[in-house]
C-alpha positions in Angstrom: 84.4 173.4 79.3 85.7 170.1 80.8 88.5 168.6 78.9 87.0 165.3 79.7 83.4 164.0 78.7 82.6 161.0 81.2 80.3 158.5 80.3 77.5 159.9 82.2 77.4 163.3 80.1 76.4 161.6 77.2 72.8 160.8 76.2 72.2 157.3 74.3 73.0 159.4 70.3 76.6 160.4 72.1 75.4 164.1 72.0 76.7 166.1 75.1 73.9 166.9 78.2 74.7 169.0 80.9 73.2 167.9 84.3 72.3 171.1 86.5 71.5 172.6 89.8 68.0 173.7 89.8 67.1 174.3 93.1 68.8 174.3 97.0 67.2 174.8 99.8 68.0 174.5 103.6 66.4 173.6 106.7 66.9 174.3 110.4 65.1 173.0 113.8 63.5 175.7 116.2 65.7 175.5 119.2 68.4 177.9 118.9 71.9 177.0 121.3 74.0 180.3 121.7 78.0 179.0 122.3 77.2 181.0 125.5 74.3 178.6 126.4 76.5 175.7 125.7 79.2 175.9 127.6 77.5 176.7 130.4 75.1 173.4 130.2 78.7 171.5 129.5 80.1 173.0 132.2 77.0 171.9 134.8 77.1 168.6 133.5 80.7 167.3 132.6 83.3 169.8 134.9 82.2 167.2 138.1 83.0 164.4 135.9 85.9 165.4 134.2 89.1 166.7 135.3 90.6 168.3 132.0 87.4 169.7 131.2 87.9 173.5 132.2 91.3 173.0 130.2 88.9 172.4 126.6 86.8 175.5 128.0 89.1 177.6 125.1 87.7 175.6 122.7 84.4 176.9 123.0 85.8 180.4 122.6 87.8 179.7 119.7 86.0 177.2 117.9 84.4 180.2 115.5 80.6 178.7 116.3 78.4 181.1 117.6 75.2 179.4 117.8 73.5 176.4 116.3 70.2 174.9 116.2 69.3 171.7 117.5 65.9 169.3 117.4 65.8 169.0 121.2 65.7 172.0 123.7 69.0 172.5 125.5 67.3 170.9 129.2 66.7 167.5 127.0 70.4 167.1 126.9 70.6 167.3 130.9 69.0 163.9 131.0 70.5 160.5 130.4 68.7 158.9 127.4 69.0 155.5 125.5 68.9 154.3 122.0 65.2 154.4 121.9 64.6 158.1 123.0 67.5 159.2 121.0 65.9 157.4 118.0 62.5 158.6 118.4 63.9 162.2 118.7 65.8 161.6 115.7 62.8 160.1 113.4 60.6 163.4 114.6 63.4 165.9 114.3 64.9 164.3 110.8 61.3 163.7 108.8 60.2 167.6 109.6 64.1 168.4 108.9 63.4 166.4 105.4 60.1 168.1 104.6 61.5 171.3 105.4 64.2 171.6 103.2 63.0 169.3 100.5 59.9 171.9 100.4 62.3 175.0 100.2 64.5 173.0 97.2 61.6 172.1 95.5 60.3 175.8 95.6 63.9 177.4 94.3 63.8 174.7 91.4 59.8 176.1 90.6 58.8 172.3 90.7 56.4 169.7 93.0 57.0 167.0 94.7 55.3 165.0 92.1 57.5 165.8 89.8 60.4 163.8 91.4 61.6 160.5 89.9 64.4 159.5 92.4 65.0 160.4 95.8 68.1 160.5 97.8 68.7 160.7 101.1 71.8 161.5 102.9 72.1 160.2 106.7 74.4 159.0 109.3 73.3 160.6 112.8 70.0 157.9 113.1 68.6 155.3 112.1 65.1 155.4 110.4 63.8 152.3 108.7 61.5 153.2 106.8 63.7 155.9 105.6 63.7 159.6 105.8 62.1 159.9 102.3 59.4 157.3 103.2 58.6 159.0 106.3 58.2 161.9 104.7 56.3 160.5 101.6 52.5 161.2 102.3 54.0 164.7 103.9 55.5 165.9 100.8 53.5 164.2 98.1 55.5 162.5 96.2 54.5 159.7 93.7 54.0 156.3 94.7 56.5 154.6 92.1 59.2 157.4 92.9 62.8 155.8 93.3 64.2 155.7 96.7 67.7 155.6 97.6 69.1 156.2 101.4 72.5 156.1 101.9 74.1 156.0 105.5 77.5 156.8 106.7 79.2 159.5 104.9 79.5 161.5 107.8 80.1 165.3 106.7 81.6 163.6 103.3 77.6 163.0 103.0 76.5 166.5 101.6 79.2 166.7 98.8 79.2 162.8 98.1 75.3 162.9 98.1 75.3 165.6 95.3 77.5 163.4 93.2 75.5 160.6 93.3 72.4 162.0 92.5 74.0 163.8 89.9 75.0 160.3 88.2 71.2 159.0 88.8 70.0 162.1 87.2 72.8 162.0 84.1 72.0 158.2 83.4 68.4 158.8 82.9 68.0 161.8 80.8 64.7 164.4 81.7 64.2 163.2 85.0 64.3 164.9 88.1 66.1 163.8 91.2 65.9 164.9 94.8 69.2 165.1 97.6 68.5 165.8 100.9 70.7 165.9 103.8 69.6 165.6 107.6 71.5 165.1 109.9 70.6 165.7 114.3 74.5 165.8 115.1 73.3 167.5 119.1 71.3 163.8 120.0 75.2 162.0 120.0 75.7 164.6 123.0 77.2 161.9 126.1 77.9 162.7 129.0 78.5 159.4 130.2 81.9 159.0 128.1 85.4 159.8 129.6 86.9 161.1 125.8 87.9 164.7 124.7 86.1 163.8 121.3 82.7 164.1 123.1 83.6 167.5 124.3 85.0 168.8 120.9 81.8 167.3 119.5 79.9 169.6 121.7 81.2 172.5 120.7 81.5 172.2 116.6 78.1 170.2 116.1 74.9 171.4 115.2 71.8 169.9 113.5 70.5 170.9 110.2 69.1 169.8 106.3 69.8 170.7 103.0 68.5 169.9 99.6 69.2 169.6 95.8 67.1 169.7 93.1 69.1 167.9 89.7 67.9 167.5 86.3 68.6 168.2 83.1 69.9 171.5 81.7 68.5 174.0 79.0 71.7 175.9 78.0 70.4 178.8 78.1 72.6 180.5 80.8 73.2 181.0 84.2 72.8 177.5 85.0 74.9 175.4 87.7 76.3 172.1 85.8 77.2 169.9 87.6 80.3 167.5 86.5 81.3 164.3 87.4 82.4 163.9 91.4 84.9 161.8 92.5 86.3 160.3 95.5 90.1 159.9 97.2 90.3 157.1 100.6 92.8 157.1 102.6 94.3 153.9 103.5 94.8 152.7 107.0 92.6 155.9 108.5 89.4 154.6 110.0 90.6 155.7 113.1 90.2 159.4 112.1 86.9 160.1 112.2 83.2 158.3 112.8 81.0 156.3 115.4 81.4 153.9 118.1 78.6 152.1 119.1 77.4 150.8 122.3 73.9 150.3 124.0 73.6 154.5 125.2 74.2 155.3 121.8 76.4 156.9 119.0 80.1 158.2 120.4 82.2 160.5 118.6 85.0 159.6 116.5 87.0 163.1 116.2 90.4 162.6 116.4 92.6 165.6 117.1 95.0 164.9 114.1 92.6 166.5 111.3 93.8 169.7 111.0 97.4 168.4 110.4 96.0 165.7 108.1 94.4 168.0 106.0 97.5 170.2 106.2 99.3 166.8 104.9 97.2 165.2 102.7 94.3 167.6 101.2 96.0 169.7 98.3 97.4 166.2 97.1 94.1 164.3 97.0 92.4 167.7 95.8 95.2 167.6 92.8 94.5 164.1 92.0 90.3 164.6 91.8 90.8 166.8 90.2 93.2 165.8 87.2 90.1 162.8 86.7 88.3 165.6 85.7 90.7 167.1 83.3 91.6 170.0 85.5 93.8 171.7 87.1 94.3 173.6 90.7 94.7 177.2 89.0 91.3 176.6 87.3 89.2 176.7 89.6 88.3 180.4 90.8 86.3 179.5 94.0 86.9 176.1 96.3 83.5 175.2 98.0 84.8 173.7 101.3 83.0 171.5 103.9 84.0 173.7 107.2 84.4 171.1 110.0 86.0 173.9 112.4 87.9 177.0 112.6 91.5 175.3 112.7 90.1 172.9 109.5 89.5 176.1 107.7 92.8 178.2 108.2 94.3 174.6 106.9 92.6 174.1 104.0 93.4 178.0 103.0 97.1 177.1 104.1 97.8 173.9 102.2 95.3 175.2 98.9 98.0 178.7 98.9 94.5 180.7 99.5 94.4 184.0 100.9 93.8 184.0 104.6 90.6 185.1 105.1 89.1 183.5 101.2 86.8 180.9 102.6 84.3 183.5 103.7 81.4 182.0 103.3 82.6 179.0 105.0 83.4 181.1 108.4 80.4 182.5 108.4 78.0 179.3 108.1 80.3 178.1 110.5 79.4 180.7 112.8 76.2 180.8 112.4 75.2 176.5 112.5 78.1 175.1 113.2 79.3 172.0 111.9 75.8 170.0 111.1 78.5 167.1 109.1 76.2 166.5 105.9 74.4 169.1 105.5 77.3 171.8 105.9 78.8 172.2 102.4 75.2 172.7 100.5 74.9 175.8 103.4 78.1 177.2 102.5 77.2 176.5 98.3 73.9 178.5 98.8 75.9 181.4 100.3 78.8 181.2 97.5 76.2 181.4 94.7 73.9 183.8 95.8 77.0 186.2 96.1 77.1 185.9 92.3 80.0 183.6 92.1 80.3 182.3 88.8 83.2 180.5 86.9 84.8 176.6 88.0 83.7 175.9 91.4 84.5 172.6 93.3 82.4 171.7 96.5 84.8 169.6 98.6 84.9 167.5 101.9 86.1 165.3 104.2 84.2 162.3 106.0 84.9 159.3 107.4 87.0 156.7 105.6 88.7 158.6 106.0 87.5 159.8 102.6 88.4 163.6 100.4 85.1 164.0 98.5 85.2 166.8 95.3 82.3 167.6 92.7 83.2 170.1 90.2 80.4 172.0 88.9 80.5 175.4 86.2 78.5 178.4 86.9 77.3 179.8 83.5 76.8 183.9 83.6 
């Protein structure tokens, strides 16, 4: 157990609840981009542009991303397109993305859509007012006094943060059920029309994607997924790092080159202090659940955590098969960890803009 009971573990009589995991599900879009298939598009449409491109041509190889999935065919992307087509891609691509994985969560968890209190909804690659969860509303069926809330911004922070905070909605209101999903449509911020390495590097880690969390209350009963308090570290002075710039085409990469060696730097000490919040410590937790935003941010995170080379499996591997979809990512790679049979202290972790460390601890019951 925890040595520390937070406020939000406690019903109204001060008796301990647990707040679990019911359900997860995932979500993908139909057009399937081998690595192959991408460089070659790059290649056609940035190498007469750009001068250093054929020297980020490694990066393709080496980037551990094999294929991903994107809402747009791969000849959509040989086109310019503005803030409105970009936007009305997004709102189609995201709201199926949102029905899709909210459908497969709900399924996992054996509930209906109905049966949702609170919804929320994890974005920052589009902008959908109404919201994703609105959008999706008559779709899905959920109630028409359901609580909505969309956050925007987190980045691929969002999937780990999200969790956390629907995990505090569904902890401060006893027997209800709340619903995460995370959508992002990373492959619409593809320019071609900007002279920075980010948008290159972009093109070869990001895919699209959605994921989705069911969280209520637990029974105790055993091989549940509790979920414990999350918590968050900022950086000072890094907003530089990582996020958008905005201009009238559209969203532009923020991805700056320093993030493996800032997670090399800075991530076991911001893990250590989450961590200690909690009440625990590093040698406690028998699996880390890590965000993987490329192949170089993985064999840091093993490096500076004193993992085994090679122990973030699971990461790898969704990695290779998605790529980096930012939000979404870390609920791909929980999926995998738990249905391996992982059980024990777990702690899903990532990194976002803020430049922000996000951690949830959670306890897998046998």
């Amino acid at each position: 157990m925890l040595q520390q009971v937070s406020p939000q573990d406690r019903t109204l009589s001060g008796t301990r609840s647990t707040t679990v995991l019911k359900g997860i599900g995932t979500a993908l879009p139909a057009h399937v981009l081998t690595q192959e298939d991408v460089l070659t598009q790059a290649r056609a449409l940035l190498a007469p542009k750009y001068p250093f491109f054929e020297k980020l041509v490694p990066a393709f190889q080496n980037a551990g991303v094999e294929r991903r999935y994107s809402v747009m065919p791969l000849e959509w992307f040989a086109a310019d397109h503005g803030w409105a087509e970009r936007g009305a891609a997004y709102m189609k691509g995201a709201t199926a993305l949102f029905i899709a994985a909210a459908t497969d969560a709900l399924n996992a968890a054996g509930l209906t859509a109905d049966q949702v209190d609170t919804i929320v909804t994890i974005s920052s690659t589009g902008i959908a007012t109404p919201t994703l969860e609105a959008q999706a509303h008559r779709a899905m069926g959920f109630r028409r006094d359901v609580r909505r809330v969309p956050v925007f911004g987190l980045g691929c922070a969002g999937g780990t943060s999200g969790l956390s905070i629907a995990r505090r909605l569904a902890a401060a209101d006893p027997g209800s059920i709340v619903l995460m999903v995370a959508v992002e449509a990373c492959s619409l911020s593809f320019r071609a029309d900007r002279l920075q390495k980010a948008d290159v590097i972009a093109t070869v880690l990001f895919g699209d994607g959605a994921a989705a969390a069911v969280i209520g209350g637990g029974t105790g009963e055993g091989g549940e997924v509790i979920l414990h308090e999350g918590h968050e570290h900022l950086f000072p002075d890094t907003l530089p790092i990582m996020g958008w710039d905005v201009d009238d085409t559209g969203l532009g990469v923020i991805f700056d080159r320093s993030i493996p060696s800032f997670v090399t730097d800075e991530f076991r000490p911001a893990v250590t202090s989450m961590l200690a919040e909690a009440g625990l410590q590093l040698g406690q937790i028998d699996r880390f659940v890590c965000h993987p935003g490329g192949a170089k941010v993985v064999e840091a995170i093993e490096a500076t955590m004193d993992l085994t080379p090679g122990a973030l499996d699971a990461e790898r591997s969704v990695l290779r098969d998605f790529g980096n979809m930012s939000a979404p990512t870390a609920l791909f790679v929980l999926q995998r960890v738990l249905a391996a049979g992982q059980t024990g202290k777990l702690a899903l972790c990532a990194l976002g803009p803020g430049f922000t460390a996000s951690l949830l601890p959670m306890t897998v019951t046998a």
